[in-house]
N, C-alpha and C positions, 0 to 999 in steps of 0.2 A: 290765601288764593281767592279771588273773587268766584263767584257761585256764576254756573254756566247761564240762568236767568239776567242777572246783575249785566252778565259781558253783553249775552246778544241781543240784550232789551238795547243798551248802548251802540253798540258796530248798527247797529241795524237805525238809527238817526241818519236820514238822509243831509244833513247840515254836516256833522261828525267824519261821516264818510269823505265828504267835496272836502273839507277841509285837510282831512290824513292823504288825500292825493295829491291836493294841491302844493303841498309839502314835498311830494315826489319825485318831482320832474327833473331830469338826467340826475339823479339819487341813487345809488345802491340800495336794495330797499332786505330786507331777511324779517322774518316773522318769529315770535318767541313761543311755540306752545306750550305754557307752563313751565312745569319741571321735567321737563321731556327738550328743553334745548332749545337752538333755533333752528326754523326748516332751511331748503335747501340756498347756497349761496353759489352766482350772484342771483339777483332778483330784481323785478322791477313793482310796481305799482304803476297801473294807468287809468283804472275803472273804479267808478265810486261802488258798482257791487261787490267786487273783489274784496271790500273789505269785511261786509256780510260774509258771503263763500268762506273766507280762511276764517273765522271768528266761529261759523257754524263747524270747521274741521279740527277747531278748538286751538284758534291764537288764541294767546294775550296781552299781547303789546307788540306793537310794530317798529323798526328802526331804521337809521338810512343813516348813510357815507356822510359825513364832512367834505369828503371830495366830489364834482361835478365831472360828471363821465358824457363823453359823446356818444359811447355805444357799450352802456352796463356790462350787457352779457359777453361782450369780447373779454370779458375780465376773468384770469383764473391766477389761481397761488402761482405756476409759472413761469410769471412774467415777471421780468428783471424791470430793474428804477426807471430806466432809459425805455420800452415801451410802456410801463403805465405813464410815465408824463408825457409820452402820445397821444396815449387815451385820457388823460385829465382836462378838460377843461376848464376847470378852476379850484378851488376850494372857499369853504364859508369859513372865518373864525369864529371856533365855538368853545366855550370855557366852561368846564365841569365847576360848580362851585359845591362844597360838599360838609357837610360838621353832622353829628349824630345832633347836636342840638339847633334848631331852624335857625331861632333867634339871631347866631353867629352867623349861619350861611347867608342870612337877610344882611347883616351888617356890613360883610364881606361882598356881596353881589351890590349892595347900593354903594362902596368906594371905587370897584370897578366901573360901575355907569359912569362915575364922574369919571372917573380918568377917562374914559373913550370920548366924553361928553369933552372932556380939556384937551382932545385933540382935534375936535372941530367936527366927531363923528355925529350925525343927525341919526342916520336908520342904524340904532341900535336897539337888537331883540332881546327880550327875555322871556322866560318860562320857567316854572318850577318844575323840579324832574318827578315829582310825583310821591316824593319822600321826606327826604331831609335838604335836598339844595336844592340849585337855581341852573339852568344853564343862560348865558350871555350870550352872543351870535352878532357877527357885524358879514354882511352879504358880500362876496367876490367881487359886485362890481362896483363894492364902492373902494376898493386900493385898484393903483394906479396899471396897467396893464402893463409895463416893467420897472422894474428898478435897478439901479446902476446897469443898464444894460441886460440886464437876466429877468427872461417871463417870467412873470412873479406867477404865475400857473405850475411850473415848474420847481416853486418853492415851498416842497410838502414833502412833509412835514414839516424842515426846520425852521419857514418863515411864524407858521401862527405858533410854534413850541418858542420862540424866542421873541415872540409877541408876550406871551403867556409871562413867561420869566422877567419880562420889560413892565409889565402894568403889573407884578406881584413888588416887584421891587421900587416901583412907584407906590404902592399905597400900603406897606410894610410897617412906617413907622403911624402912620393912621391908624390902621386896623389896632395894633402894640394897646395904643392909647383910647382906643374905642373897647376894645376887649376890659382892657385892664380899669377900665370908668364901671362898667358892667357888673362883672365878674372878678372876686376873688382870686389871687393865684394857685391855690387850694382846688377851689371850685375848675378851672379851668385845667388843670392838672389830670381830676377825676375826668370832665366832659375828653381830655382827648386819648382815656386809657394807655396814657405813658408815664415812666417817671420822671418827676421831677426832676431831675439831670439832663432829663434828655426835651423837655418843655422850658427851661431856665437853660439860656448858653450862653456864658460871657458875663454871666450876671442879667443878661435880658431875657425878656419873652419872646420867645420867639412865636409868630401869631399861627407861623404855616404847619408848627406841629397842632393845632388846635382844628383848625381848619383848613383844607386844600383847596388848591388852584390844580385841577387833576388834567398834566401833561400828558398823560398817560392815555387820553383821548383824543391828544391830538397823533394820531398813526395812523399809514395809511392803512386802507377796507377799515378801518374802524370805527365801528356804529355807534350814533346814540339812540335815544327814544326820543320817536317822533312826536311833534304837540298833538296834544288828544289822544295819544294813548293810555293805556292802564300800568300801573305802576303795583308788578304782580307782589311786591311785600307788603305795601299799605294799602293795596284795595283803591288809592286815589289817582285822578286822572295828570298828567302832565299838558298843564294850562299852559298857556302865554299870558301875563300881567303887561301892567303900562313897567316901563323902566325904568320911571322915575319915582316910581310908586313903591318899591320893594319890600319900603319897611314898610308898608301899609298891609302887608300880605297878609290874608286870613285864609287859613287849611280848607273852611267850609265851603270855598268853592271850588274848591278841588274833589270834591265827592259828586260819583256819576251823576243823580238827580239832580246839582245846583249845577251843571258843567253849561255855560253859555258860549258859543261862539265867538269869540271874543273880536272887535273890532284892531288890536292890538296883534297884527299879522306875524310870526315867527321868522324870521328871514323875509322881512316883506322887500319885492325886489323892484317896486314901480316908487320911480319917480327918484334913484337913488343919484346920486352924483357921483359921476367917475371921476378914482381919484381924491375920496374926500379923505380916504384914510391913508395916502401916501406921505403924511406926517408921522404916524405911528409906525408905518414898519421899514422906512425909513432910521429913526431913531431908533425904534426895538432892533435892527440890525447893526448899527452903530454902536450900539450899546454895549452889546455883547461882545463885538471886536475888539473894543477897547476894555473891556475883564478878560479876553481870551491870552491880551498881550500881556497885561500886567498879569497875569497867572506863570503865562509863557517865561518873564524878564525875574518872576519871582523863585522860579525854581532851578535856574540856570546861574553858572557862574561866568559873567559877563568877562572877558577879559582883552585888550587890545593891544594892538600889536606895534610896536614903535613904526615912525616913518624914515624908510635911511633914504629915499631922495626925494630931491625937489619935483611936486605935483604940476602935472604941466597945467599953463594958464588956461587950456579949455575946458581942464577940467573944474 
């Protein structure tokens, strides 16, 4: 747990502050006090003192929505699918990337930049969550305002969860071969405390028992940890890095005293192009349709029915 000095010497950075709000904006926002939980939900953030005030009430890390809400506090448990996508105005795609060992989550976070990178996306973010991974972030306005006919606003969770499943299984046999360049099969067996049965399937590595791509973040109300907050197990801050830089990543700027402002925006939303990522979830919905059917044609016993008359010519 960081020491109540360490936090409010930190919250109390006027740069730190502008920054953890600017992050805010139509956000659900919830506050973590310690091991005491999170305070009350929904919440907002709008004030750079606000984040002093809760830091002297004793936060320690701040968090906020995936999703883009027009009016936070209309938000309660509730509310059925059909009004929160009244109240949604968009969502960010955000990828939890996660391995007890960084090494992996660095190698794993820089094949995902490429693939966003090979679908022509520019404003991709990252940030290291403060521990062991990374999270990735590509901004609402840069996919297309519908697809096939359907506000892509209204596609939350299962657009960015089949996003997630679409670039794991694009850089699947990469990561395999990147792991396995590294890392022993031994070695990477112990790094992901499972057994060997269940790390070797088919006779291959499978890379995602080793390391995740965690879906499990993409739901809705649910939070991650905001850039520049405290990361309550290791004491270290969750930066944003350049993207393309990953493997370059060093821990030591991650500790409160080295923490710089970074020029390197987290969901930076100026200057984006609408639309730049309607290649991606495009394909990542395609993709999935056609595993859903060969699952569907795999498990059925197809059978057809003789024809006893002649089909008329319009048809």
């Amino acid at each position: 747990m960081i020491d109540l000095s360490t936090r409010l010497l930190y919250y109390k950075r006027p740069d730190i502050q502008k920054a953890i709000v600017a992050c805010a904006k139509d956000k659900e926002v919830s506050v973590k006090f310690g091991d005491k939980g999170f305070g009350k939900r929904p919440d907002i953030l709008k004030y750079p003192n606000e984040v002093l005030e809760m830091a002297m009430q004793g936060a320690t890390s701040f968090h906020c929505s995936e999703e883009l809400w027009s009016n936070v506090m209309s938000i309660n448990p509730e509310l059925k699918r059909g009004e929160l996508d009244v109240l949604r105005k968009g969502w960010d795609l955000v990828l939890d990337i996660d391995c007890s060992e960084l090494e992996i989550s660095m190698i794993a976070a820089d094949l995902l930049v490429k693939a966003l990178r090979h679908h022509g996306i520019t404003r991709v973010s990252c940030k290291f969550s403060g521990n062991h991974g990374f999270h990735l972030a590509v901004p609402f306005e840069a996919f297309p305002e519908t697809v096939e006919g359907v506000e892509t606003r209204t596609l939350f969770p299962e657009g960015p969860r089949k996003i997630a499943g679409f670039l794991g299984h694009m850089i699947k046999d990469h990561l395999r071969k990147a792991l396995l360049t590294q890392y022993s099969v031994s070695e990477l067996v112990k790094i992901s405390e499972k057994k060997k049965e269940q790390v070797i399937i088919g006779g291959e590595l499978d890379p995602f028992t080793v390391v995740d791509i965690d879906t499990i973040l993409i739901a809705s109300r649910h939070l991650y940890r905001m850039p520049y907050s405290f990361n309550e197990k290791s004491g270290l801050v969750s930066v944003p890095i350049h993207p393309d830089k990953v493997l370059q990543f060093n821990r030591a700027i991650a500790t409160p005293k080295n923490v710089k402002v970074s020029k390197f925006v987290f969901l930076d939303r100026e200057n984006v192009v609408r639309g730049e990522a309607a290649k991606l979830i495009r394909e990542a919905l395609d993709f999935h349709l056609e595993e859903e059917e060969v699952e569907e044609l795999g498990s059925k016993k197809i059978e057809f029915e003789e024809i006893q008359e002649k089909v008329p010519v319009e048809l």
